[in-house]
C-alpha positions as CSV (number, residue, x, y, z in Angstrom):
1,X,-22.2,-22.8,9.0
2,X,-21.4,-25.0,12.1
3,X,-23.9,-26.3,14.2
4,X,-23.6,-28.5,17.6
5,X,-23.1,-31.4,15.7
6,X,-20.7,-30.2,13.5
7,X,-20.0,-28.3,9.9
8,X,-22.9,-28.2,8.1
9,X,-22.4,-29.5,4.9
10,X,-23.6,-27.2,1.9
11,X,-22.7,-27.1,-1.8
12,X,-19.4,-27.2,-3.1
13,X,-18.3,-23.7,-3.7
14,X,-17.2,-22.0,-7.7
15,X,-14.2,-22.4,-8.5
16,X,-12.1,-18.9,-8.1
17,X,-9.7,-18.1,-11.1
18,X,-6.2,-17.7,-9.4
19,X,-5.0,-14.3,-9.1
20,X,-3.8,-12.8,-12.7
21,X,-5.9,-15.5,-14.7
22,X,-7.8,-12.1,-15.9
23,X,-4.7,-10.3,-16.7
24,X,-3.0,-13.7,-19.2
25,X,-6.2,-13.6,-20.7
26,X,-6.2,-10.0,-21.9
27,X,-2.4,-10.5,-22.5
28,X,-2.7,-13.6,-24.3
29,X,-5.6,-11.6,-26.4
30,X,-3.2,-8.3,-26.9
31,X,0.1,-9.1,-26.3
32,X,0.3,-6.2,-24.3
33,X,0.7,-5.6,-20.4
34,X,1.5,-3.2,-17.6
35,X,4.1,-4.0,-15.2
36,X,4.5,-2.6,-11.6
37,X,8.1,-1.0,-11.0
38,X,7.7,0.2,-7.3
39,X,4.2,0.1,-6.0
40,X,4.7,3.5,-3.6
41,X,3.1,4.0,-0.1
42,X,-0.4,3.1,-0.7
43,X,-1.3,2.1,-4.5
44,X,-4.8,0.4,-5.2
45,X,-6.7,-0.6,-8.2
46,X,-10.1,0.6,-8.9
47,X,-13.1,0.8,-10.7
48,X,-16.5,2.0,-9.6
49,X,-16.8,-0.2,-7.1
50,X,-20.0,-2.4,-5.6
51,X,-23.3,-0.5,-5.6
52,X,-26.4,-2.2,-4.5
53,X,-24.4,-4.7,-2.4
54,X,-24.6,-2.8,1.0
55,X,-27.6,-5.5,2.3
56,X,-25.1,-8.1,2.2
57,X,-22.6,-6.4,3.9
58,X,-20.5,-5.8,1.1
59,X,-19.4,-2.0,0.5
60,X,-19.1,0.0,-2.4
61,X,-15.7,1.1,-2.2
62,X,-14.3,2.2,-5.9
63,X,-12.1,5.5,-5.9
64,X,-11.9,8.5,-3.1
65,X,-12.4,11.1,-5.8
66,X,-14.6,9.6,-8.3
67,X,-14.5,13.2,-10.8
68,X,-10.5,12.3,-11.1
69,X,-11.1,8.9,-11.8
70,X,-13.5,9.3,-14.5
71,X,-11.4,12.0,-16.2
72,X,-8.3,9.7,-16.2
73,X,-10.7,7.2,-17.6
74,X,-12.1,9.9,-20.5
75,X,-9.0,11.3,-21.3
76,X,-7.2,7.6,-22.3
77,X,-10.6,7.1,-24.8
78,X,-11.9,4.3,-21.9
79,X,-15.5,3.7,-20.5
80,X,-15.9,5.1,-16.6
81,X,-15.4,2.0,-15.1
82,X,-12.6,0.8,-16.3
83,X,-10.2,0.0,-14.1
84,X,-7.1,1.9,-13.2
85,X,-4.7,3.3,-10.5
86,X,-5.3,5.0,-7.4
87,X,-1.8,6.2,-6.4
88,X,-1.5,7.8,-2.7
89,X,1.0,9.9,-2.0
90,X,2.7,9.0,-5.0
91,X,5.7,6.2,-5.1
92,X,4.1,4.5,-8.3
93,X,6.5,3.2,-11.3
94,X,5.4,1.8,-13.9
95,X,6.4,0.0,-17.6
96,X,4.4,-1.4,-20.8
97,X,5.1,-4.2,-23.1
98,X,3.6,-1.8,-25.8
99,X,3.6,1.8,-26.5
100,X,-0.1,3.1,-25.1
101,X,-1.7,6.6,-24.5
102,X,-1.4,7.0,-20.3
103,X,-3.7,9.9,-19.0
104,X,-2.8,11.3,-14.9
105,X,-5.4,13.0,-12.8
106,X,-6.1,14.1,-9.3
107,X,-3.6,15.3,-6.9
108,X,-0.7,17.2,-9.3
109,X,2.3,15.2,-8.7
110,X,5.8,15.4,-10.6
111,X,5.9,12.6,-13.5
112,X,9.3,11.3,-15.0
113,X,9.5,9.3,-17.8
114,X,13.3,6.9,-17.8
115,X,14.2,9.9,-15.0
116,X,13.1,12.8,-17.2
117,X,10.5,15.2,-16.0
118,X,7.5,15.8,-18.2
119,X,6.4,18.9,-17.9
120,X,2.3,18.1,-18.6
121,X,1.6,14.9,-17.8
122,X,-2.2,14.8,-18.3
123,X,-2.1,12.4,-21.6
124,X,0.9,11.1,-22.4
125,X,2.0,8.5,-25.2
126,X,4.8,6.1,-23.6
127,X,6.8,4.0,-25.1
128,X,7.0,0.2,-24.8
129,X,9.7,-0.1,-22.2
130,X,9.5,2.8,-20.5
131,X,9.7,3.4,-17.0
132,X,6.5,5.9,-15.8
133,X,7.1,7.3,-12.5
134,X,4.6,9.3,-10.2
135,X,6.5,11.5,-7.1
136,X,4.8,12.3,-4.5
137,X,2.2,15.1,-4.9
138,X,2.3,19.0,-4.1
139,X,-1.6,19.2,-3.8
140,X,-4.2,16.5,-2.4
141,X,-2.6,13.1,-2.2
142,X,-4.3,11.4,-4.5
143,X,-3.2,10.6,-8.2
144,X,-5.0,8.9,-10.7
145,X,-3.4,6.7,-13.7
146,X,-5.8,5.2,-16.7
147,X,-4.2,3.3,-19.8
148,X,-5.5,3.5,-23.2
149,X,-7.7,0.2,-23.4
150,X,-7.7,-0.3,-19.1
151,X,-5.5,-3.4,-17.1
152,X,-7.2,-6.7,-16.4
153,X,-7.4,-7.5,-13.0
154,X,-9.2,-10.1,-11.0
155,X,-13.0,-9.0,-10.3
156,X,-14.5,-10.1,-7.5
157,X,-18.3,-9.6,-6.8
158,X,-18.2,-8.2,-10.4
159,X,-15.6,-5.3,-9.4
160,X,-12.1,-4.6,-9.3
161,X,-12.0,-2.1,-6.7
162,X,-9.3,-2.8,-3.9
163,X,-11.7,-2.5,-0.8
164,X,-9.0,-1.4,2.3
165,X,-11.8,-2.4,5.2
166,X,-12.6,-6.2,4.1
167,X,-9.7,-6.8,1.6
168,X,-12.3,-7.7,-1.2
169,X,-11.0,-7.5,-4.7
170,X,-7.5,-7.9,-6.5
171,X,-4.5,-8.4,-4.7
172,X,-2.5,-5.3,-3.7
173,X,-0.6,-3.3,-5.7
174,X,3.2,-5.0,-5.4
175,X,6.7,-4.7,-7.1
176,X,6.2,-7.2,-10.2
177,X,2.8,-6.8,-10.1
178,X,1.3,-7.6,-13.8
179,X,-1.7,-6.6,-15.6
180,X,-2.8,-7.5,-18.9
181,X,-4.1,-4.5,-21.1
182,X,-7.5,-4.8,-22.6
183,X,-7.0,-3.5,-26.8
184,X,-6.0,0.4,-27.4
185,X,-8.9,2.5,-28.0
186,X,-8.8,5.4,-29.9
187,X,-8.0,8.8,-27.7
188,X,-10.4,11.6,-27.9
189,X,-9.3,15.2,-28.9
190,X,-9.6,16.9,-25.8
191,X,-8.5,20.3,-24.9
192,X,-5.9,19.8,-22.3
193,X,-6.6,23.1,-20.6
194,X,-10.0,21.9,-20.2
195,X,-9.1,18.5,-18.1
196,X,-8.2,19.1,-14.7
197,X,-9.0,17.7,-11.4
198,X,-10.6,20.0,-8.7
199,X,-8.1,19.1,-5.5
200,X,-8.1,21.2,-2.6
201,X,-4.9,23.8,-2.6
202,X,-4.1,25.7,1.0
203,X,-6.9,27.8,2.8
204,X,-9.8,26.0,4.3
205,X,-12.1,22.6,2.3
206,X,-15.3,24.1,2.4
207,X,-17.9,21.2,1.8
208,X,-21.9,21.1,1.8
209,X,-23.7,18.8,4.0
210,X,-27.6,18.0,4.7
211,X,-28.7,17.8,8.0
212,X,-29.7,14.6,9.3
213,X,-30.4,11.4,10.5
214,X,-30.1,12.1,13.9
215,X,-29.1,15.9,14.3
216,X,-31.9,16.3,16.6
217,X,-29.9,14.1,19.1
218,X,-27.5,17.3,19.2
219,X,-28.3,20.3,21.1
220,X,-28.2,23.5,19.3
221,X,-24.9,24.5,20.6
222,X,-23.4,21.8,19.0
223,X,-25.1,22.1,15.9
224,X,-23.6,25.2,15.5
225,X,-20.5,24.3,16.7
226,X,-20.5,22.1,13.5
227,X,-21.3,24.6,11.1
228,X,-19.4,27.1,12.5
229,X,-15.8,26.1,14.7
230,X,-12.9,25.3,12.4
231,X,-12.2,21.8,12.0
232,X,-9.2,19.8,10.6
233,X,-8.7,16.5,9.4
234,X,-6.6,14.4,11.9
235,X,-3.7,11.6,10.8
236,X,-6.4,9.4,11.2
237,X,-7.2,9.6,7.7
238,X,-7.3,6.9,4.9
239,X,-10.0,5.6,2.4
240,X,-12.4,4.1,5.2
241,X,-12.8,7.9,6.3
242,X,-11.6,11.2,8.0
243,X,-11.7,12.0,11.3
244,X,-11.8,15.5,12.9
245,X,-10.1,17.6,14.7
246,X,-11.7,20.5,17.2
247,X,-14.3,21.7,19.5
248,X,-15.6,18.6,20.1
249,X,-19.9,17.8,20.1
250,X,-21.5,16.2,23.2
251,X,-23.9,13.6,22.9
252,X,-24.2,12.0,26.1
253,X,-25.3,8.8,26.7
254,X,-27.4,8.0,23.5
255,X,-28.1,4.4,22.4
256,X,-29.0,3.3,19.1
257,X,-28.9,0.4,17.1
258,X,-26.5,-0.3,14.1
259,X,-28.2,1.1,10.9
260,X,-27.1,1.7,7.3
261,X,-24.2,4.2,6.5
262,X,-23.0,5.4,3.5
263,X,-20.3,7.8,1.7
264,X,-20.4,11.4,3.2
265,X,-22.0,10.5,6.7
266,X,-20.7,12.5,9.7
267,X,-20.8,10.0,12.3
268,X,-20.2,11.3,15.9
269,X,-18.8,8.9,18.2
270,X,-18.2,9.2,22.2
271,X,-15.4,11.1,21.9
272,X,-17.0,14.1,19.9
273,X,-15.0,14.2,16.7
274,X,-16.8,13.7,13.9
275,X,-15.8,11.1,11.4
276,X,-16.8,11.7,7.6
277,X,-17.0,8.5,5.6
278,X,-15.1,8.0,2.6
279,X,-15.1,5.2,-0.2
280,X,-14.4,1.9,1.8
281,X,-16.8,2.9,5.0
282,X,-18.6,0.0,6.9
283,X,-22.0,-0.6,5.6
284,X,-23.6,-0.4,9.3
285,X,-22.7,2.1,12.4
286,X,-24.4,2.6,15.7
287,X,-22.4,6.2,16.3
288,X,-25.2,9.0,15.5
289,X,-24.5,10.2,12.1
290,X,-25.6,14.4,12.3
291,X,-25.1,14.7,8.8
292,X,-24.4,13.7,5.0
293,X,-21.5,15.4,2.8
294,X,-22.9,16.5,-0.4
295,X,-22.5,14.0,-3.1
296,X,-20.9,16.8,-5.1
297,X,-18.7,17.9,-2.2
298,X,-17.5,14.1,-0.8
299,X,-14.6,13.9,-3.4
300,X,-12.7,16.6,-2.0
301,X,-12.7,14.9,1.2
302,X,-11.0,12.1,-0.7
303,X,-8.4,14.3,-1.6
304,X,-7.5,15.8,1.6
305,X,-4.9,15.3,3.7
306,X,-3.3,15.4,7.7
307,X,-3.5,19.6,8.8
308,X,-6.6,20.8,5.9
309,X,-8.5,22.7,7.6
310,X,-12.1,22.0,6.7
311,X,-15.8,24.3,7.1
312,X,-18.9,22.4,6.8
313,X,-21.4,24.5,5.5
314,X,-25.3,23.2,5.8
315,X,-27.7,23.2,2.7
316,X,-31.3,22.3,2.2
């Protein structure tokens, strides 16, 4: 804190363990570790992210579609929130120092292994040395990869979710990136037909939403605008959130003070295209929020892409 008469002196501040110190300790207690090939467009570590730390300012973030996620997670015999890849749009490549069970979820994308295409990649055993490589995806445009016994990367704040809006957690995703692997657990005996991911494919995202906080700032012309006029998500799309395209809502000159967001809220600013909020939204807005996605629904969101074409349907 500075003051007029200068920095305010306060306690020396923790040590931080330089980046990869969590990754040569799980390598040192394994021998094994994960090595980044190519890093594609837009890959991100992630666990479950940050709850509980939104009075601080710090947001959740942790993966766009959380169902994906935790099935990658399942399927390679690891706990939920262990942490694992987020690969948009595909461009990932991959190799391990020793052979481990890989599991791929989300958005179907084509999977080579040395430059040979595996025809279901869902749970895979590769080989020590190895190349694993993730194309780019025919459906949704976001692919999950979990290894058998998770990567150590650095946790900040407890987490190792990548957070795109403030930058917390571990460093991004880079060529030569390197990840030490916790120890192999033991891979359940899942039907395969069973484990899939639920990723929108052509013809309109139809999502739930509850009305509310501030819907009563719209007229009813607009609310049913909203429930009834196609929308579709814009290019301005990434992890912070989705905005829409369409008829857009009037709210005229309304002024309100920040207050708490959170995943799933349709925030209306001036310009009358709603914005739904994904994983890494801010913790505060001051644009009237008309309504909340359905937890259930929000994921799908995460999966969407430039063009969807997206209903909002309200529930009670």
């Amino acid at each position: 804190m500075t003051t007029a008469l200068g920095p305010r002196p306060g306690p020396a501040a923790p040590a931080r363990p330089a980046p990869g110190d969590g990754a040569a300790r799980a390598a040192r207690a394994t021998g094994a570790e994960l090595t980044v090939v190519r890093a594609g467009v837009a890959t991100s570590v992630q666990d479950l992210g940050r709850p509980g730390l939104a009075h601080l300012g710090v947001p959740a973030s942790g993966p766009a579609d959380r169902r994906s996620f935790r099935l990658a997670n399942r399927l390679a015999g690891n706990p939920e929130n262990t942490p694992a890849f987020e690969v948009t749009v595909g461009g990932l490549a991959v190799t391990l120092s020793a052979p481990r069970y890989v599991a791929i979820t989300g958005a179907p994308a084509p999977v080579t292994v040395d430059g040979v295409p595996v025809h279901d990649a869902t749970l895979l055993r590769l080989p020590a040395g190895s190349v694993l490589a993730i194309g780019r995806p025919w459906a949704g445009c976001r692919t999950y990869l979990a290894v058998s016994g998770g990567m150590e990367p650095e946790r900040v704040l407890g987490s190792a979710s990548r957070d795109s809006l403030t930058g917390l957690g571990p460093d991004p995703v880079a060529a030569g990136s390197r990840y030490g692997l916790g120890p192999a657990r033991p891979v359940p005996g899942v039907p395969l037909e069973l484990a899939f991911s639920v990723v929108p494919c052509g013809g309109p995202i139809t999502v739930r939403f509850r009305w509310g906080p501030r819907h009563e700032l719209f007229g009813a012309a607009d609310r049913h605008r909203l429930t009834h006029a196609p929308w579709r998500v814009s290019a301005q799309c990434d992890r912070v959130g989705a905005r829409l395209t369409g008829a857009a809502l009037t709210i005229g000159s309304v002024d309100l003070p920040s207050e708490g967001t959170m995943r799933g809220a349709i925030q209306v600013p001036p310009s009358g295209e709603p914005i739904v909020f994904l994983a890494d939204h801010p913790v505060t807005g001051g644009y009237p929020v008309i309504g909340v996605v359905t937890d259930a629904d929000i994921d799908l969101l995460g999966q969407s892409v430039p063009g969807d074409e997206l209903r909002l349907t309200p529930v009670r």
